[in-house]
N, C-alpha and C positions, 0 to 999 in steps of 0.2 A: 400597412402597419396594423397591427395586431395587439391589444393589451391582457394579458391573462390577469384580472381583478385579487385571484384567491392568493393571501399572503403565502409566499415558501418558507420554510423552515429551517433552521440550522440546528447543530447540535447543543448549541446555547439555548435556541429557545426553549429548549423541551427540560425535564427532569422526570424519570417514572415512578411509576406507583406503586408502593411495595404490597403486597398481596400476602394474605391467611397461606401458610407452605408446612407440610409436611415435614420438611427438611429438616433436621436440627445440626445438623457442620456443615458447612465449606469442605468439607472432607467427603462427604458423601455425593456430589454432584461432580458429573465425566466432563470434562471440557473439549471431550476429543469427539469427533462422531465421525460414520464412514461416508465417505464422497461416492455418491454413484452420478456421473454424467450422460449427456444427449449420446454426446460420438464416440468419446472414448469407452474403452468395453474395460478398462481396467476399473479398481474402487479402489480408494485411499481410504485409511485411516489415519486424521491430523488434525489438528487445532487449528484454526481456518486464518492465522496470522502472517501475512507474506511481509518481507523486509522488501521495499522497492525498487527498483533496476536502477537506482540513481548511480552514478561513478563512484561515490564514495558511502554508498550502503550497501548495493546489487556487486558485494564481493567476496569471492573465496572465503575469507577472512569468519564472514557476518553467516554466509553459509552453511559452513561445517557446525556454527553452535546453533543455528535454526535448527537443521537437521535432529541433532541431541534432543528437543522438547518437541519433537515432532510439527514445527510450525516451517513454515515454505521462505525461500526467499529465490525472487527473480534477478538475477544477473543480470548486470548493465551490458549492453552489448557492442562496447568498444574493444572487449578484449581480444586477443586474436585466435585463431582457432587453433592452432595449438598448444595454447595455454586451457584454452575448455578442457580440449581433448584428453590432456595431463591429467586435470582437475576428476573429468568423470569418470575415467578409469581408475581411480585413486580412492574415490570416496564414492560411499552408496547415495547417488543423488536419482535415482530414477524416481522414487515419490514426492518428495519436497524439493525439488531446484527447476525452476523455470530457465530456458535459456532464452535471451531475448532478441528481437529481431526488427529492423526497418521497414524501409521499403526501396531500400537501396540493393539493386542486384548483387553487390557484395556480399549483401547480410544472407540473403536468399542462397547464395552460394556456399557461406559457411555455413550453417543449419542445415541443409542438405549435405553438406559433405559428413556433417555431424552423425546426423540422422540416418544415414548409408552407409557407412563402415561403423557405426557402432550402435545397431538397433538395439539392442537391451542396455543400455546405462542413461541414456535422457531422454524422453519423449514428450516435456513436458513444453512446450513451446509460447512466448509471448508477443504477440506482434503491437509493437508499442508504439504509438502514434496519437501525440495531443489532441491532435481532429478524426476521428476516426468517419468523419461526414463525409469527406470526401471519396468519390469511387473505386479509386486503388486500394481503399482497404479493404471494401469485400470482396475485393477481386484478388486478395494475396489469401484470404480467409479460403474462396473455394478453392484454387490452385493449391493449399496445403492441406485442404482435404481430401480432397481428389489426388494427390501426390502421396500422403500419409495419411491414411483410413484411420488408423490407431491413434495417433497422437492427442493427447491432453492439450486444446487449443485454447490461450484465452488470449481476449483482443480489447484495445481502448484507446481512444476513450468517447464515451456515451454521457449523454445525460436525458436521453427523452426516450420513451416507451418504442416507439417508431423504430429506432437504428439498433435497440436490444434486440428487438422482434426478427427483424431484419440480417442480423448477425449470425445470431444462434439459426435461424435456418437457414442458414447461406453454411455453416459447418462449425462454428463458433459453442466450444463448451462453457465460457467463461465468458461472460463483459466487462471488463473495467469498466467502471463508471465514475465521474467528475472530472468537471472541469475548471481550473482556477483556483481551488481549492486548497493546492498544498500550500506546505510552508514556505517555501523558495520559486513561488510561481506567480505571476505579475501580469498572468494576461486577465483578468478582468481589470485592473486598471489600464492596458495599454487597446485592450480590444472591445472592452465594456461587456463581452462575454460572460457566461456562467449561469449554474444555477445554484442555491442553497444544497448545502450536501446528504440533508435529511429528508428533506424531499425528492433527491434524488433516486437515492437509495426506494423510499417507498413505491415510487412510478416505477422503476426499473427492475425492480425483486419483483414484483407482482405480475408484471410482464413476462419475466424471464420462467420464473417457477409456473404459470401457467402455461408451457411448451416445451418444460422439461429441461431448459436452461439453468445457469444461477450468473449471481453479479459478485463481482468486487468491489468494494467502495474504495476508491481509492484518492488520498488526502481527506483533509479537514482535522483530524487528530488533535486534539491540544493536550486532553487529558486522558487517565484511562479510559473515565468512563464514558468517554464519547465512541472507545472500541466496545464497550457495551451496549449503547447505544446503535451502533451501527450492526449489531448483530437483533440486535432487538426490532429494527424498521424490517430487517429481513432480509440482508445481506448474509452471503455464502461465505464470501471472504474478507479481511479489513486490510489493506496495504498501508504502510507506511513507511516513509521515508527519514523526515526531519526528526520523528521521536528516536530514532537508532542512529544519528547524525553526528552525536556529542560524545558516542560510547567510544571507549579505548581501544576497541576490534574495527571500528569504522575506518575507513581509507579517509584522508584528506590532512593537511598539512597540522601541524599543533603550533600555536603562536603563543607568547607569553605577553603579558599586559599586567602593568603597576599601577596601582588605585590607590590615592593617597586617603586615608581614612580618617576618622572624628578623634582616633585616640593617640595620645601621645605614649611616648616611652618612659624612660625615667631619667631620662637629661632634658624632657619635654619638647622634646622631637617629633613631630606625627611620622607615626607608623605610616610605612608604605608596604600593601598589600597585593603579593604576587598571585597572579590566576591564569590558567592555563585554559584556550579556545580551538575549539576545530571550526575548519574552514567545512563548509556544505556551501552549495551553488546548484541551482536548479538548471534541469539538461537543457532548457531554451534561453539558457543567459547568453551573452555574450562569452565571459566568461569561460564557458561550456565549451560553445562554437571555435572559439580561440585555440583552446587546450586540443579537443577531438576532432576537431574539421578545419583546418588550419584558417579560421577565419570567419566572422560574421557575413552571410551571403548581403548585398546588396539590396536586397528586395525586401527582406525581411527586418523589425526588431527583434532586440531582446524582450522574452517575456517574461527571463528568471532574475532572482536575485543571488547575490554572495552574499554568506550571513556567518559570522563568528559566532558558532555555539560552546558554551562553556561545557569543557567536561564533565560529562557524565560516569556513573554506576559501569560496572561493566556490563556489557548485553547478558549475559546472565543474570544478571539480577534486574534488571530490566526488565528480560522473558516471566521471572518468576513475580514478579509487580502485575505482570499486565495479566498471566493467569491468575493471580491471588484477586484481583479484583474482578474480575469474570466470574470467577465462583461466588466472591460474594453476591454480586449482581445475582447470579443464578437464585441464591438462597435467597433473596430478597421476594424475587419473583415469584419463586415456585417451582424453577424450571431445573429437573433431575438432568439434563442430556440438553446440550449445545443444540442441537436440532431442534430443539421444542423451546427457545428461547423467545423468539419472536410470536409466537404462540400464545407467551404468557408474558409479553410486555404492554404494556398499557400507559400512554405518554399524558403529561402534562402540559400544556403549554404556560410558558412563566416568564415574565419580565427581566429576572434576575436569575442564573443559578448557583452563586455561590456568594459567602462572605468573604469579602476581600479587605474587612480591617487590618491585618496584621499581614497582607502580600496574596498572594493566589497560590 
């Protein structure tokens, strides 16, 4: 037994320091910078925001308008492979659309099949796996290197310097990194797993960038600014899932629910107030297992939850929230170009970071 003393960090406990900047608009700073990776020989030009391979985010749908502002989204990978196939000859997804994959020979099966009769339209590959500790995953990381020299690889999930380092030179251009973190995820209560997600980010970007890697931070999100934040520790990429969960373009069922309110009418009736919810459910719920695998295995719990999000903005306005506050972040800092953001962050650590008189 082992105890690491130095407190971790989340995105709560920090707020940064605004800095003397040149800048004078939000207009004048790029949010976009180009991707140059370890393996893959291509470069992107994108805003480093991936929507998450969850079943009712990682879809078509949430795709086609990622695409439009140049930020990425991973596909969930229950769909089947002729609905991909449909999808990427249809639409320019070869820079922004991850296709995602198991470690189940089926998934291996369709991603090759993908990848082999249609080299130029997706190359952009995610092998998605909650523990990525375990040996099979870098053993599916070299086999799709060694298989596909090209490919845009990214794999997770990480949270310690060790398995980034390990990844990325096993053939890995990307790390997912966290764990327990999202919004609909339940294994640090069910497993006592985890690490804080801002420290995460710092041990692992630092890792990753000295070998010519990068990371994705993937979960923790509450607010925009914790995507500024997570670009600011020195993350390559921000995933998220539950913030695209509520929008109108998301997959998942819409419920209605009656709130009886404080105000009356004018016969003195209290008003009842209608609202409309989506269903999100994290991929290790039961839930999940039910719907996509006909069944929770035996061996296992659930480590996700079912959560009613109230409708949201549309993801376009959404996209354009989360760049608006990026730039200002930028102009706060100093930082002309998304690349040089972590550069020119500089954290606080705080008890508190926001007033919550009147709600959050």
């Amino acid at each position: 037994m082992k105890i690491y003393e130095q407190t971790e960090l989340d995105f709560k406990d920090v707020l940064v320091k605004p800095k003397r900047s040149f800048i004078n608009s939000r207009s004048e700073v790029e949010v976009t910078r180009e991707y140059k990776f370890k393996w893959c020989p291509r470069r992107i030009v994108g805003t480093g925001i991936i929507a998450a391979n969850m079943a009712t985010v990682g879809t078509f749908e949430i795709a086609r308008h990622m695409i439009q502002s140049k930020m990425f989204c991973c596909l969930h990978k229950h769909y089947p492979v002729d609905d991909l196939i449909k999808f990427i000859t249809e639409n320019d997804c070869r820079d922004y659309v991850f296709l995602s994959m198991g470690l189940r020979d089926e998934d291996y099966e369709k991603i090759e099949t993908i990848l082999t009769q249609y080299p130029d339209k997706c190359r952009n590959i995610c092998i998605d796996v909650p523990n990525a500790y375990i040996p099979r995953v870098k053993d599916l990381v070299v086999k799709m290197r060694e298989k596909f020299p090209d490919i845009l690889l990214m794999v997770g999930n990480a949270v310690t310097a060790e398995l980034v380092e390990d990844l990325i030179l096993s053939g890995a251009d990307i790390v997912k990194c966290g764990i327990g973190s999202g919004s609909a995820c339940i294994t640090r209560r069910i497993t006592g797993v985890g690490r804080p997600q801002l420290s995460t980010i710092f041990e692992c970007a630092d890792t990753a960038h000295g070998i010519g890697g990068m990371i994705c931070s993937d979960g923790g999100v509450v607010y925009i600014g914790d995507v500024c934040k997570a670009f600011g520790a020195g993350a390559d990429f921000v995933m998220m899932g539950g913030f695209y969960a509520g929008c109108p373009q998301a997959a998942g069922d819409v419920i209605e629910k009656q709130f009886i309110t404080n105000q009356v009418d004018e016969n003195g009736n209290q008003i009842i107030e209608t609202k409309k919810f989506k269903i999100f459910y994290g991929m290790s719920s039961e839930y999940a297992q039910n719907k996509h695998y006909h069944g929770m295995p035996k061996y296992r719990a659930s480590e996700g939850r079912v959560v009613e999000i109230p409708l949201k903005d549309s993801i376009d306005k959404l996209n354009q929230d989360i760049l608006g506050g990026l730039r200002s972040y930028m102009t706060y800092i100093g930082a002309r170009r998304l690349k040089d953001v972590s550069k020119c962050t500089t954290f606080y650590r705080v008890n508190t970071q926001l007033n919550t008189v009147f709600g959050e």
